[in-house]
N, C-alpha and C positions, 0 to 999 in steps of 0.2 A: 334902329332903336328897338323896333319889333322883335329881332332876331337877338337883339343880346340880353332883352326882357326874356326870351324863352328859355335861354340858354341859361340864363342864370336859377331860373325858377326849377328847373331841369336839373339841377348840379344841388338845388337846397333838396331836393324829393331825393336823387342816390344818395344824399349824405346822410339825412336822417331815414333812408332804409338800411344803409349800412348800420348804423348805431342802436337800431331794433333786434336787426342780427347778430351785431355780436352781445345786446343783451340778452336774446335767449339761447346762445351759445354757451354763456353764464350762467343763464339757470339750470341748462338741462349738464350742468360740465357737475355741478354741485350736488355730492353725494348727500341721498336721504338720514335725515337725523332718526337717529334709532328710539323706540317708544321710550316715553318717560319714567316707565315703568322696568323695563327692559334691563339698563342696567343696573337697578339696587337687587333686584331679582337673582341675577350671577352673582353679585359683590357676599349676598345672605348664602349659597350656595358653595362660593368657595370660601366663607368663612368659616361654615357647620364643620363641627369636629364630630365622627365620625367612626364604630364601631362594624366593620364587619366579623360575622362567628359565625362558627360551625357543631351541630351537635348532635347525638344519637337518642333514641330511647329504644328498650328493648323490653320484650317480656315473653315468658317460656309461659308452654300453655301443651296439656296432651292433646295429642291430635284425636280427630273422630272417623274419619275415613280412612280405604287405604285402596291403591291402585296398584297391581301385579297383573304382569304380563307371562303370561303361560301359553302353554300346546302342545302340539304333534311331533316329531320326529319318526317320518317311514320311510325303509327302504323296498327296493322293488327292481328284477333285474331290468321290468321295461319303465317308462318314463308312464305310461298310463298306468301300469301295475304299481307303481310307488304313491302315485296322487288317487288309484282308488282307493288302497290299504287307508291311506293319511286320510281322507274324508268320511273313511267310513268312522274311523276312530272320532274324528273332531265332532261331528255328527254328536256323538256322545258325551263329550266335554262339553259341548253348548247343553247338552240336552242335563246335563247334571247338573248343571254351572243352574239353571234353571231350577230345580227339584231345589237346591240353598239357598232359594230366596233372591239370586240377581236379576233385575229387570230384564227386559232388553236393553231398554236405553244403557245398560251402564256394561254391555257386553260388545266391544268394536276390534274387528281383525286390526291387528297392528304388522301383521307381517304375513307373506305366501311367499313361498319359493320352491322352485323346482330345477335341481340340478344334477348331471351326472358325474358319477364316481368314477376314478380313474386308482389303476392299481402301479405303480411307479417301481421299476428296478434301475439299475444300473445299468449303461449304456445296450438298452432298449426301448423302443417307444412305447408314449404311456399306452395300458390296457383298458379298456370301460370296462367296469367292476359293476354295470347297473346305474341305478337313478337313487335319490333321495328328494324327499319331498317335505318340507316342512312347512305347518300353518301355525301364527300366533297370534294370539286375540287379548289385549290390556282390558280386567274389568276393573269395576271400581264397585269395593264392599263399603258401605254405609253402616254398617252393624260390627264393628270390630269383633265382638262377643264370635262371629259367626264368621271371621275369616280361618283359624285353623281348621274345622269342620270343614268348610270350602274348598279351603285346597287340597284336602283328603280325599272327600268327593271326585274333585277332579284325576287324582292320582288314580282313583280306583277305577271311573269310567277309561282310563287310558292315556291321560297326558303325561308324558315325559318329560319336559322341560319345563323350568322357570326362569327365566329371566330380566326379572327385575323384581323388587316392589319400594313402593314410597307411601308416606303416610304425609295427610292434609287435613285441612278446614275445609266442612263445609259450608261456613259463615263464618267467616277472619272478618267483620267489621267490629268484634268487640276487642278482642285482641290488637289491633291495626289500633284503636283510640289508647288506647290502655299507652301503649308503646308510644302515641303520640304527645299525651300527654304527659310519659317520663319525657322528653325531646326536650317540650319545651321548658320544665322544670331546670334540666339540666342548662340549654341555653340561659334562659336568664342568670341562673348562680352564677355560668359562665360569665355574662358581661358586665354582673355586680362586681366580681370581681379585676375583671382588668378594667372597669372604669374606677375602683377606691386605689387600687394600685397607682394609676395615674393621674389620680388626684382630682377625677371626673366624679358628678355624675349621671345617670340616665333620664335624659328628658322623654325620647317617646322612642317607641319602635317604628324604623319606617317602613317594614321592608320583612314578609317572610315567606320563605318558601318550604317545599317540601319534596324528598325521594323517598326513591326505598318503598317500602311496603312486602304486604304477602306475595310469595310468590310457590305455586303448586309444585310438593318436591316432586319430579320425575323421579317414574321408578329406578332404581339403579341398579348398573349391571350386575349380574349374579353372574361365577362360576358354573359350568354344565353338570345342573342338578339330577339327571335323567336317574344315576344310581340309586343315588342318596333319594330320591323321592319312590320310586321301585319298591326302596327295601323298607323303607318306614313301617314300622310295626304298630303306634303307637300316633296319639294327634299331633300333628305339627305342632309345635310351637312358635308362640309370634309374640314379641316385645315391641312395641310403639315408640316406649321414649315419649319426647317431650319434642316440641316444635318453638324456634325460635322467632319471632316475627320481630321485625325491626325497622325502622323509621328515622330514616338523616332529615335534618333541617338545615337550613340558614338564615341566620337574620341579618338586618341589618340595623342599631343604633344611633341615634341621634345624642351627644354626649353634650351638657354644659357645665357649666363652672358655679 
């Protein structure tokens, strides 16, 4: 009696551990219910109707500075003989470039080279013709008034070449608003209009961004002015023009009925 008292007691304990088991088998099998919040949240998200655009503002403005790259060009039949000639001259182009007013700061070698010349005929090998040496240094004039002078200067101390110039702001933040301000003029018109169009309209902006902006013109490349600057009789002249600065946005619309 002992023994089938235990036995049985023994079969009630595995039965009701099995049934503990597979109830927490049950709970952990039952995927989490998502926040109560959670879903009206997406349903109001993919309800929102919805405007994205695109738009520019722009505004011309003369520039105030201007950045030209100038120097040396020397020959020499030995490779020392070419790059003394070239320093002695550049020597002098810095030393003038100085006497018109540019700082140092706004005087930086942009270029040194040293190479030799070679004389070429027809089936025979090339001949070395000597060396050539050239140095080039990009300044940057702040005084427009005083860039033809400038590069006169430089002509007459000895520089032969020009190769580039560009003209900039030296404070494009009022320019940069100006232009940002047509942007967003222009976006808005823009989304009055294709929200009356379809029959929308504008509840709030969600959403804007911004490109674009100043960007410093590099000088650009000039034809080998060596003659044409030699022979100038008279002051350079130099025309600026107008600088465009410009600013893309995007927004994005929030449209109701």
């Amino acid at each position: 009696m002992t023994t089938l008292f235990r036995s049985a007691a023994l079969a009630l304990v595995l039965a009701a551990s099995g049934v503990a088991a597979a109830s927490a088998q049950t709970q952990m099998a039952a995927p989490p219910s998502p926040p109560a919040a959670a879903q009206p949240a997406a349903d109001t998200a993919y309800r929102a109707t919805t405007l994205s655009l695109s738009a520019y503002g722009e505004t011309r403005i003369a520039p105030d500075m201007a950045t030209i790259t100038l120097g040396v060009t020397s020959d020499g039949p030995t490779a020392a003989a070419a790059l003394q000639a070239n320093s002695a001259k550049m020597t002098q182009v810095v030393a003038a470039l100085r006497r018109a007013g540019i700082p140092e700061r706004d005087i930086q070698t942009s270029g040194l080279s040293l190479s030799p010349q070679y004389v070429y005929v027809e089936n025979r090998p090339p001949r070395l013709n000597g060396y050539q040496a050239a140095n080039q240094v990009t300044i940057t004039v702040r005084d427009l008034t005083r860039l033809g002078p400038t590069l006169d200067a430089t002509v007459a101390a000895g520089a032969n070449t020009v190769a580039g110039i560009g003209f900039g702001l030296q404070d494009p933040a009022a320019a940069e608003n100006a232009a940002r301000q047509a942007a967003v003029r222009a976006l808005q018109a823009k989304a009055n209009l294709y929200a009356a169009a379809t029959g929308y309209r504008i509840n709030r902006l969600v959403n804007l961004s911004e490109g674009g902006g100043y960007t410093p013109e590099a000088p650009q490349p000039m034809m080998d002015r060596r003659v044409m600057l030699a022979a100038a009789p008279q002051q350079t002249p130099v025309s600026p023009g107008e600088l465009n600065v410009r600013i893309d946005i995007s927004g994005l619309y929030e449209l109701t009925r």
